[in-house]
C-alpha positions as a printed NumPy array, in Angstrom:
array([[  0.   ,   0.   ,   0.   ],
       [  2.643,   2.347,   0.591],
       [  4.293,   1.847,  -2.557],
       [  1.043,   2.689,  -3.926],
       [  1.362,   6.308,  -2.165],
       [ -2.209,   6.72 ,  -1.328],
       [ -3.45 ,  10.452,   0.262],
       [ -4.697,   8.446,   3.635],
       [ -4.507,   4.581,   4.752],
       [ -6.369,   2.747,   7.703],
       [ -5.753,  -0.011,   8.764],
       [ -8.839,  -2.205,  10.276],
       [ -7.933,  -4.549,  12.985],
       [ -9.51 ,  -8.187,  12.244],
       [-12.451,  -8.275,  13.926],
       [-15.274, -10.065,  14.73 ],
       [-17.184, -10.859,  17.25 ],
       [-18.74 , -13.774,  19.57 ],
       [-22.082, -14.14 ,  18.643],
       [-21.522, -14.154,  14.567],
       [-21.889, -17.108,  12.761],
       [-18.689, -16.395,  11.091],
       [-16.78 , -16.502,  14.609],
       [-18.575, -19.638,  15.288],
       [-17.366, -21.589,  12.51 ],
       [-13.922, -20.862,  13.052],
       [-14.233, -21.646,  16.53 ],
       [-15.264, -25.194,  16.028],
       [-13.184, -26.159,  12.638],
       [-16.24 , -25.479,  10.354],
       [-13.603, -23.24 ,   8.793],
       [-10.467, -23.633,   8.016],
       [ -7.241, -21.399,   9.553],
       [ -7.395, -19.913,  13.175],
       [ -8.159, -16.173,  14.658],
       [ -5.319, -14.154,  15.236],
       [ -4.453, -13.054,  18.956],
       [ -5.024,  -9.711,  20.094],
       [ -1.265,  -9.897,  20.244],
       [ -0.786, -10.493,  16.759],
       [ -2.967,  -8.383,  15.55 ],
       [ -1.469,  -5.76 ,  17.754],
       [  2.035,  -6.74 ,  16.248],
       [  0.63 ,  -6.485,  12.525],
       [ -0.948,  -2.814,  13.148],
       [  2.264,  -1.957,  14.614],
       [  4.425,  -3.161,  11.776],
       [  2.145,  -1.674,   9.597],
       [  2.238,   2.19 ,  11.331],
       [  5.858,   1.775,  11.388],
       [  6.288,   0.914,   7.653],
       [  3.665,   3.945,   7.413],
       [  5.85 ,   6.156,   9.305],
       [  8.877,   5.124,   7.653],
       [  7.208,   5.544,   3.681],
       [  6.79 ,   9.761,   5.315],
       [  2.741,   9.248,   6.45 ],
       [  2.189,  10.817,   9.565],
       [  0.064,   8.943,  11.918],
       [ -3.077,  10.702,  12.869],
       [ -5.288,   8.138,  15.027],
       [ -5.236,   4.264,  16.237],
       [ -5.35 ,   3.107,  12.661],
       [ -5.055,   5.882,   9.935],
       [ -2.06 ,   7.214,   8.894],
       [ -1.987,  10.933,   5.699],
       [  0.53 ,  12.193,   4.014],
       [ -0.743,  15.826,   4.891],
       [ -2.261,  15.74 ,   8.349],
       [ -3.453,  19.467,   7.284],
       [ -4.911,  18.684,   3.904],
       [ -6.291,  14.864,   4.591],
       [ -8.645,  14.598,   7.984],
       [-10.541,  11.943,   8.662],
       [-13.768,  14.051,  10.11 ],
       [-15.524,  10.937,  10.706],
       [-13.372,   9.916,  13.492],
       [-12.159,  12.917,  15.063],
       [-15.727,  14.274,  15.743],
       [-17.202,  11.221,  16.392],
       [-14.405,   9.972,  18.498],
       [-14.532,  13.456,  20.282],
       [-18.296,  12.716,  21.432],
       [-20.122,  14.46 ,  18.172],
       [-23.557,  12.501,  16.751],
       [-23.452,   9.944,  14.225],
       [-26.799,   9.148,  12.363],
       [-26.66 ,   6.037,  11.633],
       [-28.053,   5.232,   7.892],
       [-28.511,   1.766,   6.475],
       [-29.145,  -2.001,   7.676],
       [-27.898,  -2.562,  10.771],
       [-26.008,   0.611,  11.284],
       [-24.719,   1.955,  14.22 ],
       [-25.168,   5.286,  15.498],
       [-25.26 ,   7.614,  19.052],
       [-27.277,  10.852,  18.806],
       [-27.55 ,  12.6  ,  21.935],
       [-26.426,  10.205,  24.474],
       [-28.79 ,   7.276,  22.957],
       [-26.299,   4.476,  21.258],
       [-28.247,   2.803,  18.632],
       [-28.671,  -0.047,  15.823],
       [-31.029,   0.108,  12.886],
       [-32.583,  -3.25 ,  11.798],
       [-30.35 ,  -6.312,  11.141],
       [-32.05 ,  -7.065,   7.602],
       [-32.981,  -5.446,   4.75 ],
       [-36.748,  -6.458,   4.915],
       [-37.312,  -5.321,   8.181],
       [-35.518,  -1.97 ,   7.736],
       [-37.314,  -0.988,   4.283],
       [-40.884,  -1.824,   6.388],
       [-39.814,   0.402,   8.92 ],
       [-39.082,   3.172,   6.086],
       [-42.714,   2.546,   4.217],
       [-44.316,   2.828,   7.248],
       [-42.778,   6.262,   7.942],
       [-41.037,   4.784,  10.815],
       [-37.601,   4.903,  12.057],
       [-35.355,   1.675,  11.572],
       [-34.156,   1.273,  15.161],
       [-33.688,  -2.104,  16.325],
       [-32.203,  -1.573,  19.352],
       [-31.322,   1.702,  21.361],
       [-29.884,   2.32 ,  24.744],
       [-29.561,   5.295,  26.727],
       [-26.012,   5.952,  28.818],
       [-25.706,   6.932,  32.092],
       [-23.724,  10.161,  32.462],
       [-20.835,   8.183,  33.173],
       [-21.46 ,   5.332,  30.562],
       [-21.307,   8.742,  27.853],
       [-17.492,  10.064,  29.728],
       [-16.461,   6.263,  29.379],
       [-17.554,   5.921,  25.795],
       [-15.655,   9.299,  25.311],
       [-12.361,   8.484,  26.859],
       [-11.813,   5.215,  25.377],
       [-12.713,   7.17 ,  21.923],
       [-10.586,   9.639,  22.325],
       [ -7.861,   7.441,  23.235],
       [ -8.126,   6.386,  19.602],
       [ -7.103,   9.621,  18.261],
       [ -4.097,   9.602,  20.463],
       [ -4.627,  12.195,  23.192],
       [ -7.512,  13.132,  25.565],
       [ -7.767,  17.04 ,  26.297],
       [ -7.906,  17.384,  30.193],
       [-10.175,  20.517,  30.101],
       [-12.204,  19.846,  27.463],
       [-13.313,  16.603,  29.057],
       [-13.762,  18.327,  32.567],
       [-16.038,  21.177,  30.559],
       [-18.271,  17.812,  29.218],
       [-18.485,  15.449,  31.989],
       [-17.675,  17.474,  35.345],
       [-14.721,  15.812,  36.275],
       [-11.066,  15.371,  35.254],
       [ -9.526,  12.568,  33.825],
       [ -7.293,  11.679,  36.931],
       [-10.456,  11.877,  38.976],
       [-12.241,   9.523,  36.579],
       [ -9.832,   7.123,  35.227],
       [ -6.776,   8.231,  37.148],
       [ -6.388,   4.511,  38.716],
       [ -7.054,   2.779,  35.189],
       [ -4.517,   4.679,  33.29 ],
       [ -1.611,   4.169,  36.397],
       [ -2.213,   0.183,  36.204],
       [ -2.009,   0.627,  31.767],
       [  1.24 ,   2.385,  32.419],
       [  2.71 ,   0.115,  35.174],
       [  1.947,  -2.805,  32.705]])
């Protein structure tokens, strides 16, 4: 990919989760090859950054690296990993829209009948706590890097240290 020289690269951890059929079937042989650890896929993204960094991209979040951090953002995740909506469009999107964390419908069928009825296509919503929103912030914002101190005081009431302060000492003692 680098030798390609494209504007902006991510890099998407493998992931999949539990309850999928897909996950299943690899978990019992169905499917051939195995999952990669978290510690391989940890070692892959890092040997992939580090190439990256080395081709002159300058790493911008978690998993996207630009050649112009100035010219190329990536909007999508520095709002919405600094707390901003997301309307969520499509089957079995996710979104969060002022503090409600949502799904739309899991098939195509039953999200068009929600449309023609006039109806939204939520399948499954949950409101967060206060502290369930800082949470979903922090570990966000962690993404792109860096969490700003006052700006997270000015949205949640309480400083970082206060919140997470004994979290983030055991992360760096490890």
């Amino acid at each position: 990919v680098a030798a390609l020289g494209p504007e902006s690269v991510t890099i998407y951890q493998t992931e999949m989760p539990h309850n999928t059929r897909l996950y299943q079937e690899f978990s019992t042989g169905s499917l051939p090859g195995e999952l990669p650890s978290w510690d391989e896929k940890r070692r892959r993204l890092d040997a992939g950054m580090a190439l990256l960094e080395r081709s002159g991209y300058t790493i911008v979040s978690g998993y996207n690296a630009v050649r112009d951090p100035r010219k190329h953002r990536f909007l999508y995740q520095e709002l919405g990993w600094s707390g901003a909506d997301l309307l969520a469009l499509g089957v079995a999107a996710f979104g969060y829209v002022g503090g409600v964390h949502y799904q739309n419908a899991a098939t195509l069928t039953a999200y068009e009948a929600a449309l023609e009825s006039g109806r939204f296509a939520f399948h499954r919503a949950r409101l967060l706590t206060g502290r369930e929103r800082a949470v979903r912030e922090f570990i966000l914002q962690l993404k792109l890097g860096a969490v700003d101190d006052a700006r997270f005081h000015a949205r949640h009431g309480v400083h970082l240290e206060e919140a997470f302060g004994g979290i983030i000492q055991q992360c760096d003692e490890e």
